[in-house]
N, C-alpha and C positions, 0 to 999 in steps of 0.2 A: 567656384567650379568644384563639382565635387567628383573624385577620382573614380568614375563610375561608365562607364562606357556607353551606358543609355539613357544617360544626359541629354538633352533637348537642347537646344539657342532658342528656341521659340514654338509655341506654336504643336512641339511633337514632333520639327523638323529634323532630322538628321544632319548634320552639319557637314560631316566626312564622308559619308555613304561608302566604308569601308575604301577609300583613297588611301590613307594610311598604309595597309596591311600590304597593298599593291606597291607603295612606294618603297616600304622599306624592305622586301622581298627584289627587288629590283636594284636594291644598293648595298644588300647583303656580299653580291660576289666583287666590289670593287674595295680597293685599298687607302681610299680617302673621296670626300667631297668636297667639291667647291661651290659655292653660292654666290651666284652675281646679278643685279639688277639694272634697271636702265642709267645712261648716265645722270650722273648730279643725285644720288639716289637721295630718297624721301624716305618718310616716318615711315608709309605705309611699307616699302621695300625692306627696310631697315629694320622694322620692327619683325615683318615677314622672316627674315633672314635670321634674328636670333629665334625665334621660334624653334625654326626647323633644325636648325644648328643644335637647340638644344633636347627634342626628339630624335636625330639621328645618334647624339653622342650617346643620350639612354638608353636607345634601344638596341644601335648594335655597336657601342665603344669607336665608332671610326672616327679620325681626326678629320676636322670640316674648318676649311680657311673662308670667309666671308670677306668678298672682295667689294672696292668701292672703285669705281669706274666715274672718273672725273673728280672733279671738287665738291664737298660741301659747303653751302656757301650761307643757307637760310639760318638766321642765328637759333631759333627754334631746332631747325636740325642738327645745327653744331652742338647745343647743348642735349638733344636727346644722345649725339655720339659720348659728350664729357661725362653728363652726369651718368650715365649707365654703362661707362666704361668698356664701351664697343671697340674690338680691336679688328680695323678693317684693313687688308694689304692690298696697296694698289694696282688694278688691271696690268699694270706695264711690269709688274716686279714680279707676275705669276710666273713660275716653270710648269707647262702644261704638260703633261705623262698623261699617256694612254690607258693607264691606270686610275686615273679620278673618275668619279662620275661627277657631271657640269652640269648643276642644274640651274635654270636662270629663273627667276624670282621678280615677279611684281611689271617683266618685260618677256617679250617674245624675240625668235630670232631673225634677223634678214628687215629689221624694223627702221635701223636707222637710229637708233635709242642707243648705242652699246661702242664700245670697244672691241667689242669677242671677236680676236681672229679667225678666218673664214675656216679655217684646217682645222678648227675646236670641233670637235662632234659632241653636243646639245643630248643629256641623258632625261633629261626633264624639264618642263617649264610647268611652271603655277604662275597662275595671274588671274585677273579680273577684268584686265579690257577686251573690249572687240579692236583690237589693233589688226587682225589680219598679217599674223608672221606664219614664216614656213615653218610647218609643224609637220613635215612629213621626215617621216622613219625615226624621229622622237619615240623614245621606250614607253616613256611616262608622260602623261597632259593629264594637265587640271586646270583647265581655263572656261571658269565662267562669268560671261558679263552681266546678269541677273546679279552677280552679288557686287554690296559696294566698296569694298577691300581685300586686298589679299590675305594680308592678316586673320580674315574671317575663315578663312580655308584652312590655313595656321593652326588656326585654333579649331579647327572641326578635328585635326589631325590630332592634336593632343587631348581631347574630349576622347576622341576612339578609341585612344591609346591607355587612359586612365591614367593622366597623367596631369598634376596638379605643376601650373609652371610657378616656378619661382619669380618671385617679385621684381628684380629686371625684367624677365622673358615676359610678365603679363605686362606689366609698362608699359613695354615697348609694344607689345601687341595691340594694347587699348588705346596707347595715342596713335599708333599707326593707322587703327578703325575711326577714330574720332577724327584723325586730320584729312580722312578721306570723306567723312560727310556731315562736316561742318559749314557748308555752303545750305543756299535758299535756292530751288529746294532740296530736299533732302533724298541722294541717292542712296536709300538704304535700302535692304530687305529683310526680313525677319531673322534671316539669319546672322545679319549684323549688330539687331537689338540687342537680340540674346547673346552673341559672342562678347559683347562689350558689358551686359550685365553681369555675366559666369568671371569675367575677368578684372572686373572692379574691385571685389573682393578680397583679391590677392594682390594687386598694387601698393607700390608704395605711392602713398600720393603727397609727401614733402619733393619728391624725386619729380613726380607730374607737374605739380605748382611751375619748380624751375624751368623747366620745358617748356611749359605756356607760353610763360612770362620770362622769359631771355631776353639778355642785353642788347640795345640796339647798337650798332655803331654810328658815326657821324653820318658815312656816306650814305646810309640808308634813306635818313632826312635830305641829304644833296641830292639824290635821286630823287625821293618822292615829289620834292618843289620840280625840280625839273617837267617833269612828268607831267604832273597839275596842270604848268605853263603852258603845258604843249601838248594838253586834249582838247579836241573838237567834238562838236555834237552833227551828227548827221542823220536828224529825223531820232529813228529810236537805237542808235548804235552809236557809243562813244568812242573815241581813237585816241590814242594816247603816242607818242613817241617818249622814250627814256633817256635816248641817246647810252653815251657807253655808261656798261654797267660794271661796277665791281662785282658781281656777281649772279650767273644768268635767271637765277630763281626769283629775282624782284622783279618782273616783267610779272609772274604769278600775282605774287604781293600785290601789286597795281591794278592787276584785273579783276581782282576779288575785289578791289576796295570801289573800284569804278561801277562794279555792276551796282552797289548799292545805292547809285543815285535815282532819285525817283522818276524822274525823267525819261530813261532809256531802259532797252531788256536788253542789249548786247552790249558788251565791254570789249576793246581790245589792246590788247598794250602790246609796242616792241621796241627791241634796243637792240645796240651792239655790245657783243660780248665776245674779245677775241677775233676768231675771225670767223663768226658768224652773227647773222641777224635773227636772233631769239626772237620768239613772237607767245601770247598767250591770248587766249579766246574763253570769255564767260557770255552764260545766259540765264535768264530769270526761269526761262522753260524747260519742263520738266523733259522733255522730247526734244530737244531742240536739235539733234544733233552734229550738235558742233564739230567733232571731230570731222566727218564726212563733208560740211561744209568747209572748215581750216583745209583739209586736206584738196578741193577746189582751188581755195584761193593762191593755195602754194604749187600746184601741178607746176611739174617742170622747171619747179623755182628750186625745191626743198622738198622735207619731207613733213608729216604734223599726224597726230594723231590724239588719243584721250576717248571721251566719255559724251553721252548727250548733251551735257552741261556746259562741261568744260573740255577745252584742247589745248595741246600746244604744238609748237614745231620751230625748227632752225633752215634756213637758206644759208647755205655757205658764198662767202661773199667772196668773189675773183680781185676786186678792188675795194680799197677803203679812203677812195677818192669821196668829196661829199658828192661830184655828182650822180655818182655811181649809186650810191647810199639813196639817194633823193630819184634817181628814179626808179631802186624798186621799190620803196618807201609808197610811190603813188597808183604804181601797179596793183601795190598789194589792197591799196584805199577803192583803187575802183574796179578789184575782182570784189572785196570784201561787198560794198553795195550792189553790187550785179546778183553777186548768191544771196544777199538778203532783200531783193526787189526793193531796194530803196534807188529812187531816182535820183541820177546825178548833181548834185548838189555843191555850193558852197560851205564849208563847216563852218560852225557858229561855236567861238573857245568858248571853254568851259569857263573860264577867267578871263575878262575882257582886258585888251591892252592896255585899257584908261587906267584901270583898277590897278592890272599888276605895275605900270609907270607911278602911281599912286603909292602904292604900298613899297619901292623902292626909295621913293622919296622921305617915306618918314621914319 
């Protein structure tokens, strides 16, 4: 990336289309910022947040706290927090003053994603999904879902700015871009080619390796066999149950690995996490949109949201009786084949009984 304001991502495209100039005229008269994304925040949030974190401090010196709202839990993201020395204060320990400007990152507000108390007034949001948050009497929006990362926006903003990021801030930027379109197919736009080519450059990539490639824990494996045991095939949608989860982002994990069988175009995997029923939604298509279907099959249950490809969402659970479990468990199986016109059917496991009584045996 070279420190030139009429830099390209691709194409000739302008990245920022002067967003920048508007943002930081807009947080010029406040006395600190905060940046917060959706809960369990991801690469992409993550990465987004040191960005801007590190544009606002350059350009107008204000002190900017980077808040993490829930747990991280993905070992992949724990290690993009370690190795890049992210220092995030949690939602619940903020002192919220009148005087911050709140900008949310990578989520929108009244989503259902967040922690943000209701009396917080929203100075900005930047994002990349069609989630559908109230964005009225918001200062600042930069929300487009044509692009396939926030990160990418991130980085239009310091492209306008001529501003070359240091090798944490492009990192996290570029695995932020990459973790968001690393799926089949590929939601990218030109603008993300390019944001993640201008940014490669400046990475450290001993720092990216570790992040790829982070340590698994035991339960990861305890889960995934679970999981295995306990998908069905129904025509061309897979279903997965987890059961409880050490941590709510492996429902994800599962559903990416599910869509890959050749058999099916939809994946779905859920568990309990706490006391909610986490759920995650993949598709082979490129339109498929998933979110707007997820968000059918949970009406009235929960809430879901995401991208054409992929969705996710939580039902908060009144009971954590199994029968309680086991009947939204089947609600969810047969709204899920009503929105996908698959007739009602018996599911056929992934792993037949015989096999897995077999393989217990030796």
């Amino acid at each position: 990336m070279t420190p030139d304001s009429s830099s390209t991502p691709g194409n000739g495209e302008r990245s920022g289309s002067g967003k920048s100039e508007k943002l930081l005229r807009s947080l010029a008269k406040h006395e600190s910022v905060v940046l917060l994304s959706h809960v369990h925040p991801d690469p992409d949030s993550l990465g987004s947040m040191l960005g801007l974190r590190h544009l606002i401090k350059t350009r107008l010196k204000l002190p900017v706290i980077m808040v993490r709202d829930g747990l991280i839990g993905r070992a992949e993201n724990q290690a993009m927090v370690q190795c890049l020395k992210l220092v995030l204060t949690p939602i619940e320990e903020i002192e919220w003053q009148p005087e911050q400007a709140v900008i949310m990152v990578d989520s929108q507000p009244k989503t259902g994603r967040h922690n943000l108390p209701e009396t917080v007034k929203i100075h900005g949001v930047i994002d990349h999904h069609a989630s559908g948050g109230d964005l009225a009497g918001v200062p600042f929006v930069d929300v487009r879902p044509n692009v396939g990362a926030t990160a990418t926006l991130v980085t239009g903003y310091l492209m306008d700015q001529r501003l070359v990021p240091p090798p944490d801030v492009a990192t996290a930027l570029f695995y932020g871009i990459e973790s968001e379109l690393t799926g089949f197919p590929r939601e990218a736009s030109r603008l993300d080619d390019g944001a993640s080519l201008l940014l490669y450059e400046h990475i450290d990539k001993d720092l990216l390796a570790q992040i790829r490639n982070a340590r698994l824990p035991l339960s990861y494996f305890e889960t995934l066999i679970q999981a295995l045991q306990n998908s069905f095939i129904y025509d061309k949608l897979i279903v997965s149950w987890a059961g409880d989860l050490p941590q709510a982002e492996l429902v994800a994990e599962i559903a990416d690995f599910l869509i890959r069988f050749e058999e099916v175009e939809w994946s779905f995997c859920a568990g309990i996490y706490r006391d909610q029923l986490v759920m995650s939604m993949r598709t082979i298509h490129a339109t498929g949109e998933s979110a707007s279907l997820l968000q059918q099959v949970v009406n009235g249950m929960g809430r879901a949201g995401g991208h054409d490809r992929r969705a996710g969402g939580s039902i908060p659970l009144e009971s954590d009786a199994p029968s309680a479990i086991d009947a939204i468990r089947s609600t969810l199986r047969k709204r899920l084949l009503q929105v996908l016109d698959i007739d009602e059917c018996r599911g056929q496991r992934l792993v037949s009984k015989k096999e897995l009584i077999q393989n217990l045996q030796t």
